[in-house]
CHARMM internal coordinates of N, CA and C (Angstrom, degrees):
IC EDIT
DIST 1 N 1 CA 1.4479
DIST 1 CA 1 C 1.5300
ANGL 1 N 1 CA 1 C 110.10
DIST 1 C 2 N 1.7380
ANGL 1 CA 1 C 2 N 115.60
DIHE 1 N 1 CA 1 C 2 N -38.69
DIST 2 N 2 CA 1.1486
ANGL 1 C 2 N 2 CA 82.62
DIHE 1 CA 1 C 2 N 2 CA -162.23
DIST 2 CA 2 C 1.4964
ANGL 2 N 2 CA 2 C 102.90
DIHE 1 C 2 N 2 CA 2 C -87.96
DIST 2 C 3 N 0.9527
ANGL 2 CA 2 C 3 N 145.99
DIHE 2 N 2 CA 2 C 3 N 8.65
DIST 3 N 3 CA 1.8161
ANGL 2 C 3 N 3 CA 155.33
DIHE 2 CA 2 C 3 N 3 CA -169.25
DIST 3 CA 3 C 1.6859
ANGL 3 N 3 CA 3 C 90.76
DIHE 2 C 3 N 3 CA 3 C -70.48
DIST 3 C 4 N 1.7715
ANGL 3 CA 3 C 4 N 119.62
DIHE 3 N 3 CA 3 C 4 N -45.38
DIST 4 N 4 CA 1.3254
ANGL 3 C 4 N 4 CA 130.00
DIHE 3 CA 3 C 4 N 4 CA -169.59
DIST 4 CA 4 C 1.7908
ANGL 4 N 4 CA 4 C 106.74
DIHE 3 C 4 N 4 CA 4 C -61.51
DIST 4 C 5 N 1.8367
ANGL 4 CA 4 C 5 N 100.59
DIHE 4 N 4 CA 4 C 5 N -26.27
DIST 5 N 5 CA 1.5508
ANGL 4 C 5 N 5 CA 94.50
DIHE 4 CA 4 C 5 N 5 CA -139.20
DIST 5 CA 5 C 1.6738
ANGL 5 N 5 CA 5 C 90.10
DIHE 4 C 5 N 5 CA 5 C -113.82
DIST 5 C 6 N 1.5050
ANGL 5 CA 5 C 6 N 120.91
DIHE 5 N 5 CA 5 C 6 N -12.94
DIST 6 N 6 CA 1.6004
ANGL 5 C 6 N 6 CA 127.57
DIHE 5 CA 5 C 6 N 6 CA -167.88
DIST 6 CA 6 C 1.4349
ANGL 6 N 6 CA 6 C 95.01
DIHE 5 C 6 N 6 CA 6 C -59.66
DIST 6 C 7 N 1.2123
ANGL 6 CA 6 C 7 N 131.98
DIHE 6 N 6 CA 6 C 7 N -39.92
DIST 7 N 7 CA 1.9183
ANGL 6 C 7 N 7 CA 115.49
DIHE 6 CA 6 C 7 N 7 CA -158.88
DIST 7 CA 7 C 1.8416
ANGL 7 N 7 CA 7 C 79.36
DIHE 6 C 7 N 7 CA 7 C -75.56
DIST 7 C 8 N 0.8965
ANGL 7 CA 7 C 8 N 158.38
DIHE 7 N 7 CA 7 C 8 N 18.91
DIST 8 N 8 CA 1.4430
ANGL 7 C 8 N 8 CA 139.73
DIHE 7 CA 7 C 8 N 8 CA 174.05
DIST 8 CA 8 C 1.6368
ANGL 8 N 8 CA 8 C 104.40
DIHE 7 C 8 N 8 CA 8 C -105.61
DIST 8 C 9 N 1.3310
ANGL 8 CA 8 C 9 N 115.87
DIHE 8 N 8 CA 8 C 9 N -2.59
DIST 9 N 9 CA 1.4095
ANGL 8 C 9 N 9 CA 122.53
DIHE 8 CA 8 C 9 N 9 CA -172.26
DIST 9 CA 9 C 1.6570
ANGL 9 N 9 CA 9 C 108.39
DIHE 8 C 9 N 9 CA 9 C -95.54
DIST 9 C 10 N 2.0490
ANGL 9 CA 9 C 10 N 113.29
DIHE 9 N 9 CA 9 C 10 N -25.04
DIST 10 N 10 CA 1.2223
ANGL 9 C 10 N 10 CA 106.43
DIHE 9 CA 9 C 10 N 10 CA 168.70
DIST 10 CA 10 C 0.9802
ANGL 10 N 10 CA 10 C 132.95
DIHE 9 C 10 N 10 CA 10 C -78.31
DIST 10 C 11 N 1.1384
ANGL 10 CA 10 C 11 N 119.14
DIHE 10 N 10 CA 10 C 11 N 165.49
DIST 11 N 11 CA 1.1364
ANGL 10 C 11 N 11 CA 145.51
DIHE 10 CA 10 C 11 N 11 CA -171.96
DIST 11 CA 11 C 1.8282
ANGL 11 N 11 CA 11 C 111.38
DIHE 10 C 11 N 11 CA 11 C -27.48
DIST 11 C 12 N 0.8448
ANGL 11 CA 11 C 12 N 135.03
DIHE 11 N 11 CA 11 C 12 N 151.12
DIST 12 N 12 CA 1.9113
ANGL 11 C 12 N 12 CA 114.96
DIHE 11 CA 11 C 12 N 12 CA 173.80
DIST 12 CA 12 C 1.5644
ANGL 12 N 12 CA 12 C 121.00
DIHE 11 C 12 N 12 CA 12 C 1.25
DIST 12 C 13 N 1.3200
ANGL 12 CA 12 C 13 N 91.11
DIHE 12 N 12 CA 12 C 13 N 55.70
DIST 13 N 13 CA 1.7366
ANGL 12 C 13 N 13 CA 112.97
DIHE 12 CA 12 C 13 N 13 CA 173.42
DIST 13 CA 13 C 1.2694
ANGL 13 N 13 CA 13 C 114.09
DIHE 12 C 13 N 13 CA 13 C -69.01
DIST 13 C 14 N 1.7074
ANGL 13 CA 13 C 14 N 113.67
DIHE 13 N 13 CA 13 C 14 N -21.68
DIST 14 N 14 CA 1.6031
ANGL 13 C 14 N 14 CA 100.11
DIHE 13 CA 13 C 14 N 14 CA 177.83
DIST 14 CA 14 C 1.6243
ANGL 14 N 14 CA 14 C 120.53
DIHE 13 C 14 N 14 CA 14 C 79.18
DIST 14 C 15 N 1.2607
ANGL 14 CA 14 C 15 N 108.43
DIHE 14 N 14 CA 14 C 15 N 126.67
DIST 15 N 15 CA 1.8061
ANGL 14 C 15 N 15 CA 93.20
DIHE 14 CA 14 C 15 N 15 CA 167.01
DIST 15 CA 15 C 1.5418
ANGL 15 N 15 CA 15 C 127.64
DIHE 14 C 15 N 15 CA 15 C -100.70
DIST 15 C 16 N 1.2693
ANGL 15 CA 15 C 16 N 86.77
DIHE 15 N 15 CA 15 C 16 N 53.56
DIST 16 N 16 CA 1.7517
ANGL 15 C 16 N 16 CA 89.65
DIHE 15 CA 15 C 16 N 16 CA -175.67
DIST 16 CA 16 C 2.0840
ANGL 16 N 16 CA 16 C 100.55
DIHE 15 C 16 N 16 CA 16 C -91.80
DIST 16 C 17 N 1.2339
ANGL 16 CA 16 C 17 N 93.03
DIHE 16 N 16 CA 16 C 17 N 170.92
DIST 17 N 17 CA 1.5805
ANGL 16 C 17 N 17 CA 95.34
DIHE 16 CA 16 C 17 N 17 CA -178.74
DIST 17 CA 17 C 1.1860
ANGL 17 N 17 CA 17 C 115.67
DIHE 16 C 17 N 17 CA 17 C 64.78
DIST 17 C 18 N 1.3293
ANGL 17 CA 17 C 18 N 125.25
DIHE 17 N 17 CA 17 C 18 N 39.50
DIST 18 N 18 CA 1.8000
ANGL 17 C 18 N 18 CA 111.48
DIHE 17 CA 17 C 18 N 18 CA 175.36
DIST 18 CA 18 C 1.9529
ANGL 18 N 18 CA 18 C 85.88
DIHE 17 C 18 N 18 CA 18 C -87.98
DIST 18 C 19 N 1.0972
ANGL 18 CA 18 C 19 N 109.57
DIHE 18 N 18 CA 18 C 19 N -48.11
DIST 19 N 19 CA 2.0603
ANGL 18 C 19 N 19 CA 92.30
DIHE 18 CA 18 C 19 N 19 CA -150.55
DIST 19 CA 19 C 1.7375
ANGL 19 N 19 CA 19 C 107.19
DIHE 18 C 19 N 19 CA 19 C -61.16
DIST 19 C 20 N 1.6486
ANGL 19 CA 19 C 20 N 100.78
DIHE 19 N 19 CA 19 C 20 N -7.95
DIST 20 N 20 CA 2.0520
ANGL 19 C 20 N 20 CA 93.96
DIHE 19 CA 19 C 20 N 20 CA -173.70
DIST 20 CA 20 C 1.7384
ANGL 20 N 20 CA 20 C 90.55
DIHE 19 C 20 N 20 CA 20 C -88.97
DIST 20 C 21 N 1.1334
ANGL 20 CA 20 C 21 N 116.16
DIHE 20 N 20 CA 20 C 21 N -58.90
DIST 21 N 21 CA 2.0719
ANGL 20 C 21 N 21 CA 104.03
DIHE 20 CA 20 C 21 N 21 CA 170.31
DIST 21 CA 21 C 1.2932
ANGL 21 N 21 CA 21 C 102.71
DIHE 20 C 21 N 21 CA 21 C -52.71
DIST 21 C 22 N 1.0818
ANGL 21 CA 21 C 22 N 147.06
DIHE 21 N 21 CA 21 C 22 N -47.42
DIST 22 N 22 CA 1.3785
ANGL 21 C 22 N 22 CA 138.91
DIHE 21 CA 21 C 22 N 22 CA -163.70
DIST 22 CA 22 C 1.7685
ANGL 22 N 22 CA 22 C 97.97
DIHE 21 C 22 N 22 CA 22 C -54.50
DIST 22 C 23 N 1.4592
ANGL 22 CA 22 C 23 N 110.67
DIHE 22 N 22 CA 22 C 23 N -45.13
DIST 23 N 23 CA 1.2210
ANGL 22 C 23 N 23 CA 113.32
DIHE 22 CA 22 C 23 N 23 CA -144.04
DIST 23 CA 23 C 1.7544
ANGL 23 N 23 CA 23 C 77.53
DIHE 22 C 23 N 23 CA 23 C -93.04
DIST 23 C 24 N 0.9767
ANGL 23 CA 23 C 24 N 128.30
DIHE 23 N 23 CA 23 C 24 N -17.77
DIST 24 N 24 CA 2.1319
ANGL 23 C 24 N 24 CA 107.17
DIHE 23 CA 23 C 24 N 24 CA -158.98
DIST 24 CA 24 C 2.1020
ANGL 24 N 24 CA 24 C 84.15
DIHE 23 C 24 N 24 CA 24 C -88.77
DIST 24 C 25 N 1.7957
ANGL 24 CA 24 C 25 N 104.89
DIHE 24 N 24 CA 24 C 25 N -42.84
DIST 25 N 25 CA 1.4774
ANGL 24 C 25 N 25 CA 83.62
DIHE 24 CA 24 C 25 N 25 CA 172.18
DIST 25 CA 25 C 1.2492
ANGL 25 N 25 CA 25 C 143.08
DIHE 24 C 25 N 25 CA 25 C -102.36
DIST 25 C 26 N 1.7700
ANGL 25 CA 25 C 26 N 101.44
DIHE 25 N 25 CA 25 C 26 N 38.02
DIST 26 N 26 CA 1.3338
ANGL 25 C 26 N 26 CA 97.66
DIHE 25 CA 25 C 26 N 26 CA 169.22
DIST 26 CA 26 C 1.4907
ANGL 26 N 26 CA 26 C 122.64
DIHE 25 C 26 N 26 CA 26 C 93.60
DIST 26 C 27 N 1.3899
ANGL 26 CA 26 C 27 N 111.22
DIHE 26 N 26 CA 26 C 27 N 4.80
DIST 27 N 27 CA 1.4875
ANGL 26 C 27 N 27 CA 102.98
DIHE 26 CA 26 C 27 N 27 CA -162.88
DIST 27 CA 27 C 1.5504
ANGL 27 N 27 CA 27 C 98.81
DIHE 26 C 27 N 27 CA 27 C -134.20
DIST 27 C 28 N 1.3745
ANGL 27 CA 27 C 28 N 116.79
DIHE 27 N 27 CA 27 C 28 N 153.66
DIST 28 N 28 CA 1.4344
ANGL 27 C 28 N 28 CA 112.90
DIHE 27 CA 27 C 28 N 28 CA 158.77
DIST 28 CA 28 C 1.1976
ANGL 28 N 28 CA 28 C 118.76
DIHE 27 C 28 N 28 CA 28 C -47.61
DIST 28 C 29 N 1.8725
ANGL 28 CA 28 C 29 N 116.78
DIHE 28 N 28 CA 28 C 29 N 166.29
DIST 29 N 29 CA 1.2417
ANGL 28 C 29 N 29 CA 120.67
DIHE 28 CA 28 C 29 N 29 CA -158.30
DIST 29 CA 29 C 1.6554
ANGL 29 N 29 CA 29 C 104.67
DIHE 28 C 29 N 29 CA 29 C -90.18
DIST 29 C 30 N 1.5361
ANGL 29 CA 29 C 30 N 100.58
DIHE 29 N 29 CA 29 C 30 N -19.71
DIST 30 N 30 CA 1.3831
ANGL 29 C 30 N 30 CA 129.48
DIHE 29 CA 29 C 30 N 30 CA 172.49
DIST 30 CA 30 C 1.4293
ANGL 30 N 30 CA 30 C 109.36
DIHE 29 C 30 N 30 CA 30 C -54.21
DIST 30 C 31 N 1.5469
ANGL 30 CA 30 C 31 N 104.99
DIHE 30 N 30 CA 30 C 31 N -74.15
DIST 31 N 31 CA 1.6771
ANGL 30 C 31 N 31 CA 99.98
DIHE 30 CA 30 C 31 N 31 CA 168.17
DIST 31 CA 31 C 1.0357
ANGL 31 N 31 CA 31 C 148.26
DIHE 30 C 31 N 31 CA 31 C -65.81
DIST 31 C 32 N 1.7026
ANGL 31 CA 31 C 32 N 108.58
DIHE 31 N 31 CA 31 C 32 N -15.01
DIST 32 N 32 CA 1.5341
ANGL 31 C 32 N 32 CA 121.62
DIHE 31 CA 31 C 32 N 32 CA 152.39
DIST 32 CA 32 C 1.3041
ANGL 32 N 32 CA 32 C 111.89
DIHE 31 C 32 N 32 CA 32 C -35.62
DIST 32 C 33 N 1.5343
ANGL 32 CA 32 C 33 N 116.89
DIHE 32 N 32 CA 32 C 33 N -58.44
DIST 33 N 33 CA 1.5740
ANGL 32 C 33 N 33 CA 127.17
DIHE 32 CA 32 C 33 N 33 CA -141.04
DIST 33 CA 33 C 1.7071
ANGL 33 N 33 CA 33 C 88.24
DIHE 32 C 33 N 33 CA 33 C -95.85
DIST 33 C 34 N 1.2487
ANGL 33 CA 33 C 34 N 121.98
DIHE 33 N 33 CA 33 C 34 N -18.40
DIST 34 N 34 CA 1.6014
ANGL 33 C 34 N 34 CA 113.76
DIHE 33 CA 33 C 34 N 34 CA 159.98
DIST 34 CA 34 C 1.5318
ANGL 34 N 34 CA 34 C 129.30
DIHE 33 C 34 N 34 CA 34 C -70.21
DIST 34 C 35 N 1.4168
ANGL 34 CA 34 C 35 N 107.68
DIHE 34 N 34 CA 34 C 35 N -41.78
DIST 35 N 35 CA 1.6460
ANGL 34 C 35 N 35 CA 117.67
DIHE 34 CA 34 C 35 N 35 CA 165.68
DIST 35 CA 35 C 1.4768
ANGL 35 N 35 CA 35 C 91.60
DIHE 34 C 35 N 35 CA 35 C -55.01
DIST 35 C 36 N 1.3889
ANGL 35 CA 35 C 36 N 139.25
DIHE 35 N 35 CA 35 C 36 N -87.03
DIST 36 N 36 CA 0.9956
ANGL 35 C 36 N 36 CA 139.03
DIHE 35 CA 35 C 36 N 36 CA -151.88
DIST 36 CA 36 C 1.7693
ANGL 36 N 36 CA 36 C 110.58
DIHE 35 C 36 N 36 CA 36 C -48.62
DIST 36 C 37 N 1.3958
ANGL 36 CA 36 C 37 N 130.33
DIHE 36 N 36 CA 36 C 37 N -24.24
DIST 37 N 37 CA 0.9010
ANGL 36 C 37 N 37 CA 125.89
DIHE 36 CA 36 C 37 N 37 CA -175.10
DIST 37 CA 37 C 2.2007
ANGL 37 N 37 CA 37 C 106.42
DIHE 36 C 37 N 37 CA 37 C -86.77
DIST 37 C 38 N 1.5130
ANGL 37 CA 37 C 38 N 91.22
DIHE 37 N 37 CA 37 C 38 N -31.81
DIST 38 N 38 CA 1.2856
ANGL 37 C 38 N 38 CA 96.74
DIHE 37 CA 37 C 38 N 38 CA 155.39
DIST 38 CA 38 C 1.5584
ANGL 38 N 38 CA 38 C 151.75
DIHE 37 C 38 N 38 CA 38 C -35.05
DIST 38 C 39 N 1.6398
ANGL 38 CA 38 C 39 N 83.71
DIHE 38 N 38 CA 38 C 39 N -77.88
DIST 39 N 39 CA 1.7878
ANGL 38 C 39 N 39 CA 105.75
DIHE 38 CA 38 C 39 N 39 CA 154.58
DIST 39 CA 39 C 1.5437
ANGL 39 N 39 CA 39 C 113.95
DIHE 38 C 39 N 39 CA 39 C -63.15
DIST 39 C 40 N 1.6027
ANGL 39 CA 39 C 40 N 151.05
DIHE 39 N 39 CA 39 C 40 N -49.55
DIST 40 N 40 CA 1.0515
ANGL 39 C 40 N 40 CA 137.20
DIHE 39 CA 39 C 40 N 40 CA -178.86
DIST 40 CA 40 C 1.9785
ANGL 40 N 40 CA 40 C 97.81
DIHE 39 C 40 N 40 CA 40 C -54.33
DIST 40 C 41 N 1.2264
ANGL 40 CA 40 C 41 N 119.93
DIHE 40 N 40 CA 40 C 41 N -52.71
DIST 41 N 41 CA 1.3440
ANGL 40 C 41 N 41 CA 100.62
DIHE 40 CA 40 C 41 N 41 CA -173.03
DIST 41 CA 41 C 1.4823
ANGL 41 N 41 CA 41 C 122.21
DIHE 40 C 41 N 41 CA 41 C -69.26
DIST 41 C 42 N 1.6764
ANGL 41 CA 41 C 42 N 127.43
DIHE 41 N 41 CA 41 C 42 N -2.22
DIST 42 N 42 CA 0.8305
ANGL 41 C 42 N 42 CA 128.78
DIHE 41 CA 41 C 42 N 42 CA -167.07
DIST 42 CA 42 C 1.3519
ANGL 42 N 42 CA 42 C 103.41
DIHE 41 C 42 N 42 CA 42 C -99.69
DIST 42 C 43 N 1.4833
ANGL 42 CA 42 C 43 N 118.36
DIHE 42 N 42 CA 42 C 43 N -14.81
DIST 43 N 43 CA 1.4556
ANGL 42 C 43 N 43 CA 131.19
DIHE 42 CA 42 C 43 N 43 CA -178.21
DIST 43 CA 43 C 1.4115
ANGL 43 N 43 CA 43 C 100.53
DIHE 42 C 43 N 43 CA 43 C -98.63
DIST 43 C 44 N 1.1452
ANGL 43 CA 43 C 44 N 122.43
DIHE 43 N 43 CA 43 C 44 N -16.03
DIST 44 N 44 CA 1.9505
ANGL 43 C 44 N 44 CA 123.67
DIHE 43 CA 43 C 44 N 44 CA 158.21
DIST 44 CA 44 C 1.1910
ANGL 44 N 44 CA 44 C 105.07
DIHE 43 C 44 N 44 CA 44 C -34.51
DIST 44 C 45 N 1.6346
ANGL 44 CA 44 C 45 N 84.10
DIHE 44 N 44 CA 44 C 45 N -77.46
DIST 45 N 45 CA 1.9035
ANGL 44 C 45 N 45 CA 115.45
DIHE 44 CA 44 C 45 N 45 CA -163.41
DIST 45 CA 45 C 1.5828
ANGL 45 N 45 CA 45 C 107.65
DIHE 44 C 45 N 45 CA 45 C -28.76
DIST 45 C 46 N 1.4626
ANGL 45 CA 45 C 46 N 94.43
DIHE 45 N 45 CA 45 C 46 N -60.26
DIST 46 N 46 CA 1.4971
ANGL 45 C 46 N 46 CA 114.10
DIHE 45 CA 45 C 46 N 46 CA -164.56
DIST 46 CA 46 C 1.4160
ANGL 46 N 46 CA 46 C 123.68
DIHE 45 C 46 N 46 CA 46 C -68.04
DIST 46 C 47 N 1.5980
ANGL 46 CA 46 C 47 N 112.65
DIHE 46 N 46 CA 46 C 47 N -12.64
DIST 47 N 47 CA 1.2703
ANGL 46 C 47 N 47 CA 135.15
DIHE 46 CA 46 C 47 N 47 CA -159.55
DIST 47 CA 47 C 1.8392
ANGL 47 N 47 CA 47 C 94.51
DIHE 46 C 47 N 47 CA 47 C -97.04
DIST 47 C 48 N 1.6388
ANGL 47 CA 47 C 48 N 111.50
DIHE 47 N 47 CA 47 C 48 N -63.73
DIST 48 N 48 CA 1.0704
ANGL 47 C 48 N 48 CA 115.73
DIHE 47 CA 47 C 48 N 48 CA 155.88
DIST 48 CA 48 C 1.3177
ANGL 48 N 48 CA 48 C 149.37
DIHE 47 C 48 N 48 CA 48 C -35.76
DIST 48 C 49 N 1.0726
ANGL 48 CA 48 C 49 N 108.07
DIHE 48 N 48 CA 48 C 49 N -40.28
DIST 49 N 49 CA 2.2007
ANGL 48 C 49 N 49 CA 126.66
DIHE 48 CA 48 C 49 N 49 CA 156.89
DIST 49 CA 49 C 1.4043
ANGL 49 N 49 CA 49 C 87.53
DIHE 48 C 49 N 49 CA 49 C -76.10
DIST 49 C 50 N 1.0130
ANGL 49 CA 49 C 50 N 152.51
DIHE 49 N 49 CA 49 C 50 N -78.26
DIST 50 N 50 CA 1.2362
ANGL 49 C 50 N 50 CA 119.53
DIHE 49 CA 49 C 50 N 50 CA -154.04
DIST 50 CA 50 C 1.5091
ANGL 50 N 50 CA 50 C 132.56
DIHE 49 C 50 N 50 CA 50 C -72.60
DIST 50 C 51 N 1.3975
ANGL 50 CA 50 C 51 N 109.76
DIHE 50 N 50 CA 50 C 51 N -10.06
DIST 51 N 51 CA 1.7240
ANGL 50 C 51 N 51 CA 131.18
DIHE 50 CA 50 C 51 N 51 CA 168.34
DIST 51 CA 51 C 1.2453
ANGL 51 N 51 CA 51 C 89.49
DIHE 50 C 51 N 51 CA 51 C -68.24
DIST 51 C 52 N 1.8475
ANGL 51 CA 51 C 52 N 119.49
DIHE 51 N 51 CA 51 C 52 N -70.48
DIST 52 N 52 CA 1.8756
ANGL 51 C 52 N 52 CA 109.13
DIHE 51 CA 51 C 52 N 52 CA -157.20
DIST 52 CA 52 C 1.4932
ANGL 52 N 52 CA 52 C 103.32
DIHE 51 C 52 N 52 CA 52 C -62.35
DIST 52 C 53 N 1.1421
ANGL 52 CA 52 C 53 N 126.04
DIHE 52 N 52 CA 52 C 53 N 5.19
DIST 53 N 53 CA 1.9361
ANGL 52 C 53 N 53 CA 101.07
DIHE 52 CA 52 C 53 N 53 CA 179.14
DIST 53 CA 53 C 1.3195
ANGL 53 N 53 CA 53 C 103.61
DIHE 52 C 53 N 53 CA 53 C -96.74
DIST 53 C 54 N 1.6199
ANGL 53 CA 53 C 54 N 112.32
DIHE 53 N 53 CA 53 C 54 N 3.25
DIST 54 N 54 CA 2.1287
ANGL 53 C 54 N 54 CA 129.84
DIHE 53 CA 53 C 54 N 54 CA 171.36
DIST 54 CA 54 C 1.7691
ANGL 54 N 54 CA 54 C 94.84
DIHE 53 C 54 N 54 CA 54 C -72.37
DIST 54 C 55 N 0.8558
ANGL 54 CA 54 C 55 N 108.99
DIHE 54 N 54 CA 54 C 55 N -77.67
DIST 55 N 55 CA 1.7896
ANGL 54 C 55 N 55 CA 140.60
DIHE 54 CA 54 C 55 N 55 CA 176.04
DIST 55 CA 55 C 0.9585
ANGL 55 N 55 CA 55 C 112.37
DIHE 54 C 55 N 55 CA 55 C -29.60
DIST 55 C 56 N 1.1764
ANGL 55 CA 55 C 56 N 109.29
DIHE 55 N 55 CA 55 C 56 N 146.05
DIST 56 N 56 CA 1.6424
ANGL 55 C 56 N 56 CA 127.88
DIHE 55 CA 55 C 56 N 56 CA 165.46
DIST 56 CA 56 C 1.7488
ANGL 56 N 56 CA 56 C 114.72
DIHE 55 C 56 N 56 CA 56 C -104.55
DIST 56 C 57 N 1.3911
ANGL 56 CA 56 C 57 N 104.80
DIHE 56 N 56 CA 56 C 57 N -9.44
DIST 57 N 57 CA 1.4767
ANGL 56 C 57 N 57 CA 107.22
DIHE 56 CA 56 C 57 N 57 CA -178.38
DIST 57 CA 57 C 1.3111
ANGL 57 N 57 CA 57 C 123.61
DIHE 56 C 57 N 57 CA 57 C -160.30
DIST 57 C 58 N 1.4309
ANGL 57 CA 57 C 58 N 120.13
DIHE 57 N 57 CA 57 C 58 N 145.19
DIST 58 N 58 CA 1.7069
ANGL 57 C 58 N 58 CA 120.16
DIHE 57 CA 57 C 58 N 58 CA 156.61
DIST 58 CA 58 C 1.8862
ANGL 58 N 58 CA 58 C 111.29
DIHE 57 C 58 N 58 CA 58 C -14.27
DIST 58 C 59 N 1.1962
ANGL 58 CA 58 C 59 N 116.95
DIHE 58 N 58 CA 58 C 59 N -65.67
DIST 59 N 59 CA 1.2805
ANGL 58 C 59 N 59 CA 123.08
DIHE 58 CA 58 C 59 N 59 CA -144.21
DIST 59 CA 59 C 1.6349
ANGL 59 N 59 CA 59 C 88.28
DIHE 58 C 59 N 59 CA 59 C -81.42
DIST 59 C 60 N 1.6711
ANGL 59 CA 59 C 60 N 118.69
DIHE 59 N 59 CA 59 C 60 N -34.34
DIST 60 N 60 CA 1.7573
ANGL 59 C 60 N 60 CA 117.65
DIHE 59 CA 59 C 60 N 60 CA -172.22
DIST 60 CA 60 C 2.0275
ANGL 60 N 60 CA 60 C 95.79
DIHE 59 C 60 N 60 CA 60 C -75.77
DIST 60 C 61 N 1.0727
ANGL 60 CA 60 C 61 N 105.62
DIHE 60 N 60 CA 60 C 61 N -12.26
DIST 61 N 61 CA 1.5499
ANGL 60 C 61 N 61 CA 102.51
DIHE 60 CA 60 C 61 N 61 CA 176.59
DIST 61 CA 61 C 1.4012
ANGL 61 N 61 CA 61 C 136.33
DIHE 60 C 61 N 61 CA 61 C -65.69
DIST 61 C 62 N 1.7265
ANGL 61 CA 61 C 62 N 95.61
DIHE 61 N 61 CA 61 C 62 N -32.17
DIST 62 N 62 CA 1.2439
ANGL 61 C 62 N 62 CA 110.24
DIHE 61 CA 61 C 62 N 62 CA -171.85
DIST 62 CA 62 C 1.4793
ANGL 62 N 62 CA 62 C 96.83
DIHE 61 C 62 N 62 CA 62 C -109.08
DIST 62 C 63 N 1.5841
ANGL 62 CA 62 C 63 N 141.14
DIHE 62 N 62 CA 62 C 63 N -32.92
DIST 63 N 63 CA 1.1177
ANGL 62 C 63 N 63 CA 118.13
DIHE 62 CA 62 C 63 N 63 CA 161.62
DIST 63 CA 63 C 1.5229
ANGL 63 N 63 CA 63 C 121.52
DIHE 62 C 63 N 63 CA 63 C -58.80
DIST 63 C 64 N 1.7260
ANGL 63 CA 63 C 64 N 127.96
DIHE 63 N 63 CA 63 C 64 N -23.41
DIST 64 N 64 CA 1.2912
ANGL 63 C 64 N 64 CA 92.91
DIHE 63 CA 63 C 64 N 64 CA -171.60
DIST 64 CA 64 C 1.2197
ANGL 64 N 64 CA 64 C 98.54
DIHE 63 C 64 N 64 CA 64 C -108.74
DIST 64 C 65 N 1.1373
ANGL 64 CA 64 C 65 N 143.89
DIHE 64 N 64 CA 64 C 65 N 23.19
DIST 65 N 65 CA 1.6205
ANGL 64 C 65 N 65 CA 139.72
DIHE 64 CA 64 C 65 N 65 CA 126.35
DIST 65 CA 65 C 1.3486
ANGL 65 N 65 CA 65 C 117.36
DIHE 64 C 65 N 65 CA 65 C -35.26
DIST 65 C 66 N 1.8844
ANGL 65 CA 65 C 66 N 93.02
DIHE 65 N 65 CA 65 C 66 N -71.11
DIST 66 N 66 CA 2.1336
ANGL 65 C 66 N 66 CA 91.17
DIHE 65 CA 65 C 66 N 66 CA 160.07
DIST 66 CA 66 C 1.1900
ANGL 66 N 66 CA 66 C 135.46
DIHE 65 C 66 N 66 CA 66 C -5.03
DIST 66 C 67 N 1.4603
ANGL 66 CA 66 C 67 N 90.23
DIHE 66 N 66 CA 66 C 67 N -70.95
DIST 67 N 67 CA 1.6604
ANGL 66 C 67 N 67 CA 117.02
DIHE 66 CA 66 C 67 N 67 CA -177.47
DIST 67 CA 67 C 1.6906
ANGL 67 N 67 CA 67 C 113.82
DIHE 66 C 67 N 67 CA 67 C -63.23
DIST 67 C 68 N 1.1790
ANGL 67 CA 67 C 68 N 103.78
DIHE 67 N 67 CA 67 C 68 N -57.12
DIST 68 N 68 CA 1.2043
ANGL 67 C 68 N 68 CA 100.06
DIHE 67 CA 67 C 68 N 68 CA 161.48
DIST 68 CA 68 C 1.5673
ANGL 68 N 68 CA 68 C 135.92
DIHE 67 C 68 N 68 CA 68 C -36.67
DIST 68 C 69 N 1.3090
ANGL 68 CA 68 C 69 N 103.01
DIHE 68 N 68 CA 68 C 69 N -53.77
DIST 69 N 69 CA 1.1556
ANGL 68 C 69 N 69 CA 107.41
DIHE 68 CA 68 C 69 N 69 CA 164.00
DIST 69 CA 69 C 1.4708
ANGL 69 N 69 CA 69 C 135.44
DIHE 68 C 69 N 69 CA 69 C -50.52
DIST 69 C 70 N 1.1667
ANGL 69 CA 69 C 70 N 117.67
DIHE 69 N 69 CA 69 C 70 N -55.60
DIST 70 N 70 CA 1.4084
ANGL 69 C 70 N 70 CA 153.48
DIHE 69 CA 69 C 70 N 70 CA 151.92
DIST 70 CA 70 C 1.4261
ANGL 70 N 70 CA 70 C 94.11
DIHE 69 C 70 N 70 CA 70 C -15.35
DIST 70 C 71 N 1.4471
ANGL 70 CA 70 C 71 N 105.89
DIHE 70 N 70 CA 70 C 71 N -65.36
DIST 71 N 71 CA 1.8856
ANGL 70 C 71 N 71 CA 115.93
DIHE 70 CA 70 C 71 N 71 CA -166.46
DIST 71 CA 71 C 1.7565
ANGL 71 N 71 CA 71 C 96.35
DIHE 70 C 71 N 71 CA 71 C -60.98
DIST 71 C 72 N 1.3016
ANGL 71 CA 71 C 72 N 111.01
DIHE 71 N 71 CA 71 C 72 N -54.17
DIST 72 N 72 CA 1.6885
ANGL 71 C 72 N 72 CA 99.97
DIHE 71 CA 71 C 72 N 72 CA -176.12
DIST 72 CA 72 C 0.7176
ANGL 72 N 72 CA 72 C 104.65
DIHE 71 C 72 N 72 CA 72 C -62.38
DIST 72 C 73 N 1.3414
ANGL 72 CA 72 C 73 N 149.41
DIHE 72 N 72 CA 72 C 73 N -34.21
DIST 73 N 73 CA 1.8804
ANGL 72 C 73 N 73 CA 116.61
DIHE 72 CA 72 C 73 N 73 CA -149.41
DIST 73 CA 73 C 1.4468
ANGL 73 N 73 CA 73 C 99.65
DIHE 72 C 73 N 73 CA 73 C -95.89
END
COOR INIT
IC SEED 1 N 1 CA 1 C
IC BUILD
């Protein structure tokens, strides 16, 4: 599943194409777009623990996510 669902993790990936993955794995187009809402928050989580062990703080957490961000787009 997730090989189907990773291009939804880049960067301005867009939500186009859920019903042709929906349809190769089997799932409604509905539950596609729920996994996917799944995995993006699960790649938050994970994104975040690994920024705060950079940091010294709450407040340096969310700026250098910012920044981060900033750098991708």
């Amino acid at each position: 599943m997730f090989e189907g669902l990773k291009g939804y993790l880049e960067w301005n990936s867009g939500e186009t194409g859920y019903a042709e993955i929906a349809m190769k794995l089997g799932m409604t187009e509905n539950a596609l777009q729920q996994a996917v809402y799944r995995l993006r928050g699960q790649f938050r989580r994970v994104l975040e623990e690994e920024v705060a062990e950079t940091v010294d703080s709450q407040a340096h957490l969310h700026r250098e996510i910012d920044c981060l961000i900033q750098a991708l787009s």
